[in-house]
C-alpha positions, -999 to +999 in steps of 0.1 A: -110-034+124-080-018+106-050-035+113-032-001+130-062-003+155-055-041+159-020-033+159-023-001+187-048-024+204-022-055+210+003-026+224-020-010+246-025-045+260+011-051+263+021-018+282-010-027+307+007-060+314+017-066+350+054-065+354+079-095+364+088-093+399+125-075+395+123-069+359+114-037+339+115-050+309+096-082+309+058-085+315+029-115+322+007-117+290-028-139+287-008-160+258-042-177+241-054-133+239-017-121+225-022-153+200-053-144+188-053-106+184-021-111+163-038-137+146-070-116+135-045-091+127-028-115+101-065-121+087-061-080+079-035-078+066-047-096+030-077-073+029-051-043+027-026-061+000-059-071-025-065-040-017-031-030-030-037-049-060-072-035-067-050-001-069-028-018-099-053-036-115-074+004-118-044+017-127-035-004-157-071+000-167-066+032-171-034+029-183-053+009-217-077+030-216-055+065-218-030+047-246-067+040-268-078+072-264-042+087-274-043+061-301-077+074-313-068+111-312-036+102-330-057+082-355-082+111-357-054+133-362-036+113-389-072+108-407-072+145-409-045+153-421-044+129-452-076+146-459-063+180-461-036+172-476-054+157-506-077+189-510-047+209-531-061+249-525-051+239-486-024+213-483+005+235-461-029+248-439-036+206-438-003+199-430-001+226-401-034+214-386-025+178-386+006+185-368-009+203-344-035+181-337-008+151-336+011+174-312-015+181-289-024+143-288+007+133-280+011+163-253-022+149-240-012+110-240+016+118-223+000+142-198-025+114-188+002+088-190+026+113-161-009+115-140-017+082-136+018+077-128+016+097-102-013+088-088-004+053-086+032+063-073+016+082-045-010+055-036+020+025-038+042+051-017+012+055+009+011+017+010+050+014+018+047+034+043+019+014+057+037-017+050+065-004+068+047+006+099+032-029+099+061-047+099+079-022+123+050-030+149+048-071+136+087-069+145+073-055+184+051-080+189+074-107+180+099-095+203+071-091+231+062-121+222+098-140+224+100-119+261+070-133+270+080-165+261+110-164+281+089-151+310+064-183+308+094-208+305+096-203+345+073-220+364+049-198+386+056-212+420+090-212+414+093-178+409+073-166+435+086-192+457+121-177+455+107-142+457+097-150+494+128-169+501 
């Protein structure tokens, strides 16, 4: 399940709890049910940061792999120009080729270099956000949690005891 379903799951269960007798705020929770969706949702919430770091690991793969091909194209450039420089009848057409071609592999290194940035600076911003939300809804649950441990620190005849008193 993803964790936002596990997460809007524990909620839904949260705001169908019965309400304390002269309370608004405070509800009765099956504690063992709270403890073990939060639980399976902390066994999710790995799966989403290897995903994360699948993400890297891809992106400095093709990180390598766009800095060899720019090396190759550079080397490919620089191959070509020494030849045409050496032919004499066209050395300053050489030259002008080979710096165009260098050019053009540099424009193209640095073009896939700005891409993959951005890719990867979208996909790590897409997993803030997500990391954000998480914590925003862990942070919920907690504090359901602490007021539902508050709730159960009263005994139940007690409290219902005084209720009819």
């Amino acid at each position: 399940m993803d964790p936002f379903d596990r997460i809007d799951e524990i909620i839904a269960h949260l705001e169908q709890a019965r309400s304390v007798p002269m309370s608004r705020n405070n509800c009765m929770v099956d504690r063992a049910e709270m403890i073990a969706a939060l639980e399976a949702l902390r066994g999710e919430l790995p799966v989403e940061i290897r995903r994360a770091q699948a993400l890297l690991n891809e992106r400095d793969k093709i990180l390598e792999a766009g800095q060899r091909e720019a090396e190759r194209i550079i080397a490919e450039g620089e191959a070509e120009h020494a030849r045409l420089v050496s032919m004499n009848e066209i050395t300053v057409s050489a030259e002008h080729e080979a710096n165009r071609i260098i050019s053009e592999a540099r424009e193209e290194a640095q073009r896939l270099r700005d891409e993959v940035d951005e890719y990867i600076d979208t996909v790590l911003a897409n997993f803030e956000q997500f990391l954000r939300r998480t914590l925003v809804n862990i942070e919920r649950g907690r504090d359901r949690m602490h007021a539902l441990r508050e709730i159960g620190s009263f005994a139940p005849d007690q409290g219902e005891h005084s209720l009819l008193s």
